[in-house]
N, CA, C and O of each residue as an XYZ file, in Angstrom:
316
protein
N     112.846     68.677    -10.276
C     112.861     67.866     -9.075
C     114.183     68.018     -8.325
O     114.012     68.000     -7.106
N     115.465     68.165     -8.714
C     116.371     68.254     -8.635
C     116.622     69.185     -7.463
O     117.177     69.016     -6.377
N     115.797     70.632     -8.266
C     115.697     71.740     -7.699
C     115.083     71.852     -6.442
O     115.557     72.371     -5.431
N     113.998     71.326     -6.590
C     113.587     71.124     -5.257
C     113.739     70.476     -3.998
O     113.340     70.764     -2.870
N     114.555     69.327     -4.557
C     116.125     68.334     -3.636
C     116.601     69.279     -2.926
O     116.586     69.276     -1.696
N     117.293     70.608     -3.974
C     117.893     71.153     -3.388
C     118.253     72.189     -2.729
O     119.235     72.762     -2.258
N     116.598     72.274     -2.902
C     116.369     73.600     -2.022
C     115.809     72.976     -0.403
O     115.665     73.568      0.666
N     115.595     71.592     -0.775
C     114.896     70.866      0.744
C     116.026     70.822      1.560
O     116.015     70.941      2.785
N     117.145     70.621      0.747
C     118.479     69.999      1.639
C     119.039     70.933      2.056
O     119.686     70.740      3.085
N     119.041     72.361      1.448
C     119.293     73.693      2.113
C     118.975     74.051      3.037
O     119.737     74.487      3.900
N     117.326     73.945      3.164
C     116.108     74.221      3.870
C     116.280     73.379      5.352
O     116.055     73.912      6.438
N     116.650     72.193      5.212
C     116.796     71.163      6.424
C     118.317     71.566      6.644
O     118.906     70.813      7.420
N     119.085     72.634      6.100
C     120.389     72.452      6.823
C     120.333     73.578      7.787
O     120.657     73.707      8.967
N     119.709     74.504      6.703
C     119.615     75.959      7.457
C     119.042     75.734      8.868
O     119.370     76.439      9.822
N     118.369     74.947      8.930
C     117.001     74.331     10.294
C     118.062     73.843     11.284
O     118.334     74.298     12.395
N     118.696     72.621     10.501
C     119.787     72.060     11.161
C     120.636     73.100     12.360
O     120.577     73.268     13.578
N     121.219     73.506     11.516
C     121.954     75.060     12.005
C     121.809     75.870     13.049
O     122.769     76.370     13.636
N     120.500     76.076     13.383
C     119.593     77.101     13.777
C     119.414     75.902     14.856
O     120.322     76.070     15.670
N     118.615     74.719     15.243
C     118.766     73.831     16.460
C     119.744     74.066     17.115
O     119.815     74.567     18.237
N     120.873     73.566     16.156
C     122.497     73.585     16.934
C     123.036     74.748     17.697
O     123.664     74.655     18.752
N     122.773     75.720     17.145
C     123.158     76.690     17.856
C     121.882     77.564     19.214
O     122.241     78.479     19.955
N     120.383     76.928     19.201
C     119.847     77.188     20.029
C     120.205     75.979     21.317
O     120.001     76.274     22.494
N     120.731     74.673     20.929
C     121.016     74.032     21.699
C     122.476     74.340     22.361
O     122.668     73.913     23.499
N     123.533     75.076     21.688
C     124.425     75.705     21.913
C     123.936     76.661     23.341
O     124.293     76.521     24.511
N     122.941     77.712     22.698
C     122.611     78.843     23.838
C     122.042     78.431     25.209
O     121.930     79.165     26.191
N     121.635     76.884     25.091
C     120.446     76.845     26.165
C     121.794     75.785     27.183
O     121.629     75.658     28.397
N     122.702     75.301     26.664
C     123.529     74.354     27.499
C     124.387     75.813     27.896
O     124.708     75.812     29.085
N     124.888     77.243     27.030
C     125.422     77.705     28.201
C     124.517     78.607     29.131
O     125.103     79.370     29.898
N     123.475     78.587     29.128
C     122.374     78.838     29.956
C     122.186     78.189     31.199
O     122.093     78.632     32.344
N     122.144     76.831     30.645
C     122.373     76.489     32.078
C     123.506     75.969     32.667
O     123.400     75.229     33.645
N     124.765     76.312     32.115
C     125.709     76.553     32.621
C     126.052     78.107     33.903
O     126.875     78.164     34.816
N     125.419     78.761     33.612
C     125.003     79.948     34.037
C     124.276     79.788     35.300
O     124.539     80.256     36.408
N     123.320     79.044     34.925
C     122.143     79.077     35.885
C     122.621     77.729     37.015
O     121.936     77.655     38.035
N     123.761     76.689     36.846
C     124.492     76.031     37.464
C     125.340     76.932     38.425
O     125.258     77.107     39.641
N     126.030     77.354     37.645
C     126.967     78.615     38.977
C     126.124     79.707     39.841
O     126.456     80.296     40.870
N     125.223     79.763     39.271
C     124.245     81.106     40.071
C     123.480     80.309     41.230
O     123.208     80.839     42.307
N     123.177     79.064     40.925
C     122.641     77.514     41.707
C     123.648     77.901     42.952
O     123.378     78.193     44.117
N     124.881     77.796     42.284
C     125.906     77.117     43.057
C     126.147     78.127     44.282
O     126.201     77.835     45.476
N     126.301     79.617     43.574
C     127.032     80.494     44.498
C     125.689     81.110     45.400
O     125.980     81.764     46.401
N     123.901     80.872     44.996
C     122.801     80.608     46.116
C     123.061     80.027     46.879
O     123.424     80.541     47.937
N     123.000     78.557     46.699
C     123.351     78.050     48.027
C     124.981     77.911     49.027
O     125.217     76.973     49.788
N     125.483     78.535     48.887
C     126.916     79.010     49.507
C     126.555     80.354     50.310
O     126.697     80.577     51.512
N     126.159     80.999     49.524
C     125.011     82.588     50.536
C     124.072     81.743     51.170
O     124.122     81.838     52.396
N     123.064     80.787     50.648
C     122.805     80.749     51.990
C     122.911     79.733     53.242
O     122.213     79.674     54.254
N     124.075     78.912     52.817
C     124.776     78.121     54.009
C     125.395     79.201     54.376
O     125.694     78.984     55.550
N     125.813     80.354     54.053
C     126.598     81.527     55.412
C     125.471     82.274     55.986
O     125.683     82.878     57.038
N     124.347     82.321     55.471
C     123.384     82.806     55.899
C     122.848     82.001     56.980
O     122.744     82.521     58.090
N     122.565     81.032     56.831
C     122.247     79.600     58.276
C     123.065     79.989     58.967
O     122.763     80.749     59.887
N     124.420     79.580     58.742
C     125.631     79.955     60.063
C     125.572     81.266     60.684
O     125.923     81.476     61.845
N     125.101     82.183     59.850
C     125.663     83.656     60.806
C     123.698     84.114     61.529
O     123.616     85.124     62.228
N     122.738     83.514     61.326
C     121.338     82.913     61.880
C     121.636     82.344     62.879
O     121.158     82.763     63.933
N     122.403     81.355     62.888
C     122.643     80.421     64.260
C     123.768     81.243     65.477
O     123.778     81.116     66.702
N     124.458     81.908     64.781
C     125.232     81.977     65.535
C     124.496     83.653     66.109
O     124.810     84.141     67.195
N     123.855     84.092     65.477
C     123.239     85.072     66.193
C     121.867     84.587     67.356
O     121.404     85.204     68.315
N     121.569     83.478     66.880
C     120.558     83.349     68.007
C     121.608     82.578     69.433
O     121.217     82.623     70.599
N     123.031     81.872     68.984
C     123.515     81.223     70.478
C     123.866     83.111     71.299
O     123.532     83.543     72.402
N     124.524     83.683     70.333
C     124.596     85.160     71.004
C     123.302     85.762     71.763
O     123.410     86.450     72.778
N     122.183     85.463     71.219
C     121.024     86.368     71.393
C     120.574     85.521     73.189
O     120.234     86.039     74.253
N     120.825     83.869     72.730
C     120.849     83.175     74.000
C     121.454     83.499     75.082
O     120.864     83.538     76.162
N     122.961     83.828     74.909
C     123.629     84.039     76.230
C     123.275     85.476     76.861
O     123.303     85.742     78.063
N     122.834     86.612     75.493
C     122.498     88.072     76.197
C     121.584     88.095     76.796
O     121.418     88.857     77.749
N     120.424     86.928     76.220
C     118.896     86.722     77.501
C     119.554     86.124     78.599
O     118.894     86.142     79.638
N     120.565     85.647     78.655
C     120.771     84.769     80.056
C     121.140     85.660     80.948
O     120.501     85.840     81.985
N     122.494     86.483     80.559
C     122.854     87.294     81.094
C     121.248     88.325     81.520
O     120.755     87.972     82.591
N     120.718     89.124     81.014
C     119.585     89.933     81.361
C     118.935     89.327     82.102
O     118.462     89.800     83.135
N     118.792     88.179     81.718
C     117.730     87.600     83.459
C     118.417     87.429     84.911
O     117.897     87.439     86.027
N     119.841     87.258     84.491
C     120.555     87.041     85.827
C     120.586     88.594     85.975
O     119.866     88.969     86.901
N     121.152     89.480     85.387
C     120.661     90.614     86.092
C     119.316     91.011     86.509
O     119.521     91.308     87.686
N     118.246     91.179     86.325
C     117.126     90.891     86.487
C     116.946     90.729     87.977
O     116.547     91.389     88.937
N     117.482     89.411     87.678
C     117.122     88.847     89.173
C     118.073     89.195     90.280
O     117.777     89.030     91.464
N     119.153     89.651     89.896
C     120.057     90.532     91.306
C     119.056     91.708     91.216
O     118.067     91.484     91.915
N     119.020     92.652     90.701
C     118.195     93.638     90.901
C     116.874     93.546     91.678
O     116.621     94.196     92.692
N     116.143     92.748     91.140
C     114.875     92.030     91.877
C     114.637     90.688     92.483
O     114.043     89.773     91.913
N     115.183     90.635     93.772
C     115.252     89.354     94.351
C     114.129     89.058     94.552
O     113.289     89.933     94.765
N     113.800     87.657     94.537
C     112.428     87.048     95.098
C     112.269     87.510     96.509
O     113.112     88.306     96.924
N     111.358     87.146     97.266
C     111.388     86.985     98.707
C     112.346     85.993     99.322
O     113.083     86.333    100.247
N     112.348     84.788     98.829
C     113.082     83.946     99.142
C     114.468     84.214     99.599
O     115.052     83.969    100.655
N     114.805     84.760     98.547
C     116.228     85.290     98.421
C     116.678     86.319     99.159
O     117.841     86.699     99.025
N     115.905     86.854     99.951
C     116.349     88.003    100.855
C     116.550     87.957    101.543
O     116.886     88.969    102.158
């Protein structure tokens, strides 16, 4: 009986062991997967900004093209 005490208490340590260190792997896992979180959304808040700031650009080059546009092709009005 003894023996078998002490092969249970082995048995539950070895187990023991083996948790601890999968709980070990999975906290720096998502330690990992925290910074990879982190440095996504930083790409894509520069990604929004350099989106926006290409469409106020894309805005003023349509503005500009229509005002040329329209010197080139005056209405009737305008003549």
């Amino acid at each position: 009986m003894a023996s078998n005490l002490s092969a249970e208490i082995a048995r539950w340590f070895e187990n023991t062991q083996r948790l601890v260190e999968r709980f070990a792997e999975a906290a720096q896992q998502q330690d990992q997967l925290k910074a990879l979180v982190a440095a996504l959304e930083r790409d894509n808040e520069h990604l929004r900004r350099e989106v926006e700031e290409l469409r106020t650009e894309r805005a003023g080059v349509a503005e500009v093209l229509r005002a040329l546009a329209d010197d080139l092709n005056p209405t009737p009005d305008e003549s």
